[in-house]
C-alpha angles and dihedrals in degrees: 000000000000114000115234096221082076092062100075093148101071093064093033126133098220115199121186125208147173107220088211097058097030104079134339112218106170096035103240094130092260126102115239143197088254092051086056084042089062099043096046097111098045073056083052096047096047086062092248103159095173124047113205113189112193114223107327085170126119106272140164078234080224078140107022095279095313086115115085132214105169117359093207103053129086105228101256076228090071105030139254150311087263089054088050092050091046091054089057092048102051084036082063099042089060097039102266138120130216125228121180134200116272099208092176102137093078145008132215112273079240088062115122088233083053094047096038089045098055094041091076138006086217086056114138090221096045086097076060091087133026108267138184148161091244137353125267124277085232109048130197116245117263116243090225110055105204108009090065126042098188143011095227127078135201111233092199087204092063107029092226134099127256113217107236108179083180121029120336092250082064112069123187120248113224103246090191090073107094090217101056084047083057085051095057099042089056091052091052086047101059101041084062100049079061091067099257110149100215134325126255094235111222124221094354098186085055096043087053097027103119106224128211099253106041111124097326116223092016116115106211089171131222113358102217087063086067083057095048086054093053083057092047096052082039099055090039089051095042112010091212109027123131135231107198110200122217099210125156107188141100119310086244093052085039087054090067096049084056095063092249102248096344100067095214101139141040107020096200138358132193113257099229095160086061093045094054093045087053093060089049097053085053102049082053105042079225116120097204103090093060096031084054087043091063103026089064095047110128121235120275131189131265100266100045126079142190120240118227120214142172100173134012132188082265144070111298093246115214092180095121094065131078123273080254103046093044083056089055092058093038089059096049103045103009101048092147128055081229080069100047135073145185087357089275110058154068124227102193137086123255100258100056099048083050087051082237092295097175090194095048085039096057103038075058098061091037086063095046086050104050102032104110111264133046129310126242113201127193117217110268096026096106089062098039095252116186137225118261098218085199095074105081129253114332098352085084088091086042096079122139123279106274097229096163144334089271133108113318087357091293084289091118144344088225113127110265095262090057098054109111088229129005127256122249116271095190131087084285096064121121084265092074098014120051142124090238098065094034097056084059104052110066088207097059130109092246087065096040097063090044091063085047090058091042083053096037093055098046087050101070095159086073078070101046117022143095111275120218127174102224101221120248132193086212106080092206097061121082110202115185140171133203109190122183147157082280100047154295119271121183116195123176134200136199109207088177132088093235124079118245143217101228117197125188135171127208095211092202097046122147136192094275092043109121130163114231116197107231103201092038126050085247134129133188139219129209139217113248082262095057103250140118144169123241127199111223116191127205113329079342128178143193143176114219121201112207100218147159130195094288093052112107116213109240110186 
C-alpha cells in the first residue's frame, strides 16, 4: 500500500519560472540563479511548495532556452552548478521541492550530437537524429503554423533531411535509438543526484510519436512502455519524485500517458481541456462549459493527478475548442491579430483580458485553487502582472518580475537596452503592479492568493476527493463539492455580472451541520432539511466547509 506521505504532488503549490526573467542580481540585464537565490523566501511566504524552473540549460535562446546546447551544463548567463545546488537547498530548507524542464525531443542544431551527426554520414552519432533522401509525401504539421513550412530540413553537406517537429534550429532526436534512450537516462540521473525532485516533461506526444525514418526496420514496441521506463529509473533514483507531462490532447489520449490503473507513467498532466473551457465560461459569463470540462474527466488512479492552470510560459491554446467557440474567446480577451497567434492561441496574460477587472480576477484564482487537483502558478500571477505586446510571439507573457515601482520593476539596475526582455509600459507596468506595494496593502491580490494557498493547503481533501458538480437553475453560477476522508468542502462561483440566489442542500445534514466559509469569518446555517440559500454578488465566490460541533475551523 502506497503511503500517502509520498504523494506530495497532489496537494503541491507548483510555481513556474523563467531564471532569466525572474531577478537580476549582477546587473548585466539578465536574471540569475543568485537573483532566485535572493527572492526564495518571498517564494516561502507565498505558500509555493514546488518550485518549477523552466530550461536553465546553454542555449543559442533562439526559443527561449528550449534549445539545448549540453544537457548537462548550467548557461554562464545565469550562473553555475554551485548556484543550482544552492537553490535546492534553500528550496528544502523552506519546504519546497525543485523540478526542473526534461527537453529531451530535440536538441539545438549547436549541440555536439548535431555537429558530430552532419559531418559525416558515417558519424557515430548520425542515428542520433531521424534522417532521410526526401521528405514524405505525407508530411507531419508543423508546431508552429506559419513560422515553419515544413518539419523536414535540407543539411546541404549531406544531402539528406533532418526531421524538426519545432524550428528548424531545433532537430528530433530519434528516440528509437537505445542509446540515445541511455543518454537520457543519464541526464535524468544526474539531474536527480542534484538534488532535483522530478522533471516537468515537455511536448510528451512528440517525445513518444513513432516517425517514418527512424531506424528503419527496428521494433522498438509500444511506445508508452519507453515512458513507463523513464518512471521506473525515476522511482528507483528518487522514490517520490514526479514527471509532469505536458500533454495536449483528448481526456481519452491523455488516459494512456497516465499508466491506466497502474499509474506508471505520466505522474501528473496538465488539464488543458479544463483550461480552455474555463476561458469560454468566462467569455460567456456561463459556467457550463467548465463545469461540463470536470465534470467529464476520466478516472485516474491514486497516484496520478490532474494539473490546473489558468496561464503557462506559452501561447494560451485554445486548440481544444470549436472554431466557434474559439471565436467567442477570441472576441473577449484577442480582439486584435497583435493578440493571436498560430490561429489557436492567446498571447496575453489573465488581468488584462479581464480589463483588470479585481472581482473577475479573484473568482478566477478562487477557481484554480479549489478545482480538485494540483495548481500550477506563473510567475507574476499572484500580483496580477500584465503581457508586453512588444516581445514577439509568445515572449509577451515572458516579461521581467515586477519588484518594485523602481527603475526596470526592481528586476535589474541594467540600463533598458540590456534587459533580456523588456518591462510592461501599460497599466499594468511596475508602477502600478509590483510585490513591494502589494505586500503592504492587506487587500491586495498578493495577499489574496496568499489566503487561497493557505486554504488550499488546509483543504486536502481538494487534492484528494471526489469531485461532484451541485446542480443550479442560474446558468452563471458553478457550485461544486470535493469530499474526502478528510472532509467535504462546497465552493461556489458567479461568472456572471448579476448577482445570484444559490441555493445548496447538504443531503445528510443533521441538527449540529453548519457550513462554515473558509475564506470569510461566516458561518451558515442550515434549514432542518439541510439546505440554505447564499447571496453571490457579482462574479462572486465562496468555500464552504461542511461541518458539525466537533469540526475545528482551520483558516
Amino acid at each position: 500500500m502506497t503511503d500517502t506521505a509520498d504523494l506530495w504532488w497532489k496537494t503541491a503549490v507548483v510555481y513556474c519560472l523563467d531564471v532569466e526573467t525572474f531577478m537580476d542580481w549582477n546587473d548585466d540585464g539578465v536574471g540569475d540563479l543568485a537573483g532566485l537565490a535572493h527572492r526564495m523566501d518571498y517564494l516561502a511566504e507565498l505558500g509555493v511548495t514546488c518550485l518549477w524552473l523552466m530550461p536553465f540549460y546553454p542555449t543559442p535562446d533562439r526559443d527561449d532556452g528550449y534549445d539545448i546546447t549540453d544537457f548537462y551544463g548550467v548557461d554562464p548567463r545565469l550562473g553555475h552548478h554551485g548556484d543550482l545546488v544552492e537553490i535546492v537547498r534553500t528550496a528544502r530548507d523552506r519546504g519546497m521541492r525543485v523540478i526542473a524542464d526534461l527537453v529531451v525531443n530535440h536538441t539545438s542544431d549547436r549541440h555536439p550530437w548535431f555537429k558530430a551527426a552532419r559531418s559525416s554520414v558515417d558519424s557515430p552519432y548520425r542515428d542520433f537524429y531521424v534522417w532521410r533522401d526526401a521528405p514524405p509525401a505525407k508530411e507531419a504539421e508543423t508546431v508552429f503554423p506559419g513560422e515553419e513550412s515544413s518539419v523536414w530540413e535540407l543539411d546541404e553537406k549531406s544531402g539528406q533531411y533532418y526531421l524538426h517537429r519545432f524550428y528548424r534550429h531545433q532537430p528530433d532526436l530519434n528516440v528509437e535509438n537505445p542509446r540515445v534512450r541511455d543518454e537520457i537516462d543519464k541526464v535524468m540521473g544526474f539531474w536527480l543526484e542534484l538534488g532535483i525532485h522530478g522533471f516537468r516533461v515537455d511536448a510528451v506526444p512528440f517525445l513518444l510519436e513513432p516517425s517514418e525514418g527512424k531506424l528503419a526496420g527496428d521494433d522498438y514496441g509500444d511506445p508508452h512502455d519507453y515512458l513507463r521506463s523513464l518512471r521506473s529509473f525515476l522511482g528507483r533514483r528518487s522514490g517520490d519524485g514526479i514527471l509532469l507531462g505536458e500533454v495536449n490532447l483528448p481526456r481519452e489520449e491523455q488516459l494512456q500517458y497516465f499508466g491506466g490503473e497502474a499509474s506508471d507513467e505520466l505522474t501528473m498532466q496538465f488539464d488543458f481541456v479544463g483550461m480552455q473551457k474555463f476561458y469560454l465560461s468566462l467569455a460567456r459569463a456561463d459556467a457550463r462549459p467548465i463545469a461540463e470540462a470536470l465534470s467529464s474527466r476520466p478516472a485516474i488512479g491514486l497516484q496520478s493527478q490532474w494539473a490546473n492552470f489558468l496561464r503557462n510560459h506559452d501561447e494560451l491554446t485554445l486548440d481544444k475548442l470549436t472554431e466557434s467557440e474559439r471565436e467567442e474567446v477570441f472576441h473577449a480577451f484577442a480582439p486584435d491579430e497583435d493578440m493571436r497567434i498560430f490561429d489557436r492561441g492567446i498571447v496575453r496574460r489573465l488581468p488584462p483580458m479581464l480589463d483588470g477587472d479585481p472581482r473577475r480576477i479573484r473568482m478566477a484564482y478562487s477557481l484554480l485553487f479549489s478545482m480538485p487537483g494540483t495548481p500550477v502558478l506563473f510567475y507574476g500571477e499572484e500580483i496580477g502582472m500584465g503581457e508586453n505586446l512588444a516581445i514577439p510571439g509568445r515572449g509577451s507573457v515572458r516579461s521581467p518580475m515586477q519588484w518594485t515601482s523602481g527603475k526596470n520593476g526592481g528586476f535589474s539596475r541594467a540600463a533598458k537596452s540590456r534587459l533580456a526582455a523588456p518591462v510592461v509600459e501599460d497599466g499594468f507596468s511596475p508602477e502600478h503592479v509590483n510585490v513591494a506595494d502589494q505586500r503592504q496593502d492587506p487587500d491586495s491580490l498578493l495577499h489574496f492568493i496568499r489566503l487561497l494557498i493557505r486554504t488550499y493547503r488546509n483543504s486536502v481533501e481538494i487534492g484528494w476527493g471526489d469531485f461532484a458538480v451541485l446542480p443550479q437553475p442560474n446558468a452563471a453560477v458553478l457550485v461544486h463539492s470535493v469530499t474526502g476522508a478528510q472532509g467535504r468542502m462546497i465552493a461556489m462561483h458567479n461568472f456572471g455580472q448579476e448577482p445570484a440566489i444559490v441555493p445548496v442542500t447538504v443531503p445528510d445534514a443533521d441538527a449540529s451541520t453548519r457550513l462554515i466559509d473558509l475564506l470569510e469569518p461566516d458561518d451558515v446555517v442550515l434549514s432542518d432539511n439541510g439546505a440554505a440559500e447564499l447571496a453571490l454578488p457579482a462574479y462572486g465566490f465562496r468555500w464552504l466547509r461542511v461541518a458539525d460541533d466537533a469540526t475545528k475551523r482551520l483558516h
